[in-house]
N, C-alpha and C positions, 0 to 999 in steps of 0.2 A: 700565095701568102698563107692561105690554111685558117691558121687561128692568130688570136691575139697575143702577138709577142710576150712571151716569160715577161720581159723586160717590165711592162706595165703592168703586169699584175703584181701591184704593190700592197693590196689588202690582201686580209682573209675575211669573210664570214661566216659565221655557223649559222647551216639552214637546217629546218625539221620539215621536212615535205608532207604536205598535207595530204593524208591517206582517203580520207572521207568523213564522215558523222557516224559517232557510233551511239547508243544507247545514252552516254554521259556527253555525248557533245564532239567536238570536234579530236577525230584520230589523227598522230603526226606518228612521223616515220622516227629512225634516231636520227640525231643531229651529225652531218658532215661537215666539214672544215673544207671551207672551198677558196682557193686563190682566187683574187678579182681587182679589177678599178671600179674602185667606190667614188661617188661624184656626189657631195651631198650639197646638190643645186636642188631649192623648191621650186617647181614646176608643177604646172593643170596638165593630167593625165587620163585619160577616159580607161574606166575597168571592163573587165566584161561584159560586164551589163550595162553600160553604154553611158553609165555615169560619167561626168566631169568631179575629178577625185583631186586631191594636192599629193603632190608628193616630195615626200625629204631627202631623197636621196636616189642613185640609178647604180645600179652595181652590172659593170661585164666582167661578163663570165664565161666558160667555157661552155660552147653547145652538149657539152655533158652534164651540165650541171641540171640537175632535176629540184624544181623549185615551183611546183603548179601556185597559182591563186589562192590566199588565203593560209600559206607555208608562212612557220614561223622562223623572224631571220634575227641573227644577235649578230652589232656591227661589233667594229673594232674597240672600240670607245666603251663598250659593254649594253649599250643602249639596246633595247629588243623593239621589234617593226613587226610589221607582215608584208607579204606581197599583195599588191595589186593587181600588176600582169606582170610574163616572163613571157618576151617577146624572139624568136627567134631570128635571127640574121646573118644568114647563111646565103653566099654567093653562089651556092652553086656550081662551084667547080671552078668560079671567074679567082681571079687573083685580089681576095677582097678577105681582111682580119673578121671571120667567120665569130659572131660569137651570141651568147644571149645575154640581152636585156633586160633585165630584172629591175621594174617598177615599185619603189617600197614606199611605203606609208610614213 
């Protein structure tokens, strides 16, 4: 199977990948336009640091898609988030819709 079918990727969002902390605060990349299924179910998520977080929303997306923790993300709707986590979910070769999981605030 590879990845997740063109067919459901029925969103877009614009992510700014979060580069690091600079001098003024947090550095972001520029904003890319990424195809995805956006699922805006709230659900308890744990972030890196091992918090239990809420989240508003879960967007897949392609394992290409570059979105670390803390990446600022603008949905469809015009609403702006951040990530959580970006989880990867890769088969491994098995015949499984390969993609990543992007945990939003």
């Amino acid at each position: 199977m590879g990845t997740l079918p063109g067919r459901f990727m029925r969103h877009q969002v614009t992510v700014e990948p979060l580069l690091g902390q600079g001098p003024y605060g947090p550095q972001y990349g520029p904003p890319v336009v990424t195809r995805c299924f956006l699922d805006e179910q709230t659900r308890m998520v744990r972030s890196p640091g091992g918090d239990q977080v809420t989240s508003s929303s879960t967007a897949y997306a392609p394992l290409t898609t570059v979105a670390p923790p803390g990446s600022r993300v603008m949905l469809p709707d015009g609403r702006k988030t951040a990530v959580i986590a970006a989880l990867r979910r890769d088969g491994g070769g098995l015949p499984t819709p390969d993609h990543l999981e992007v945990q939003l605030e």
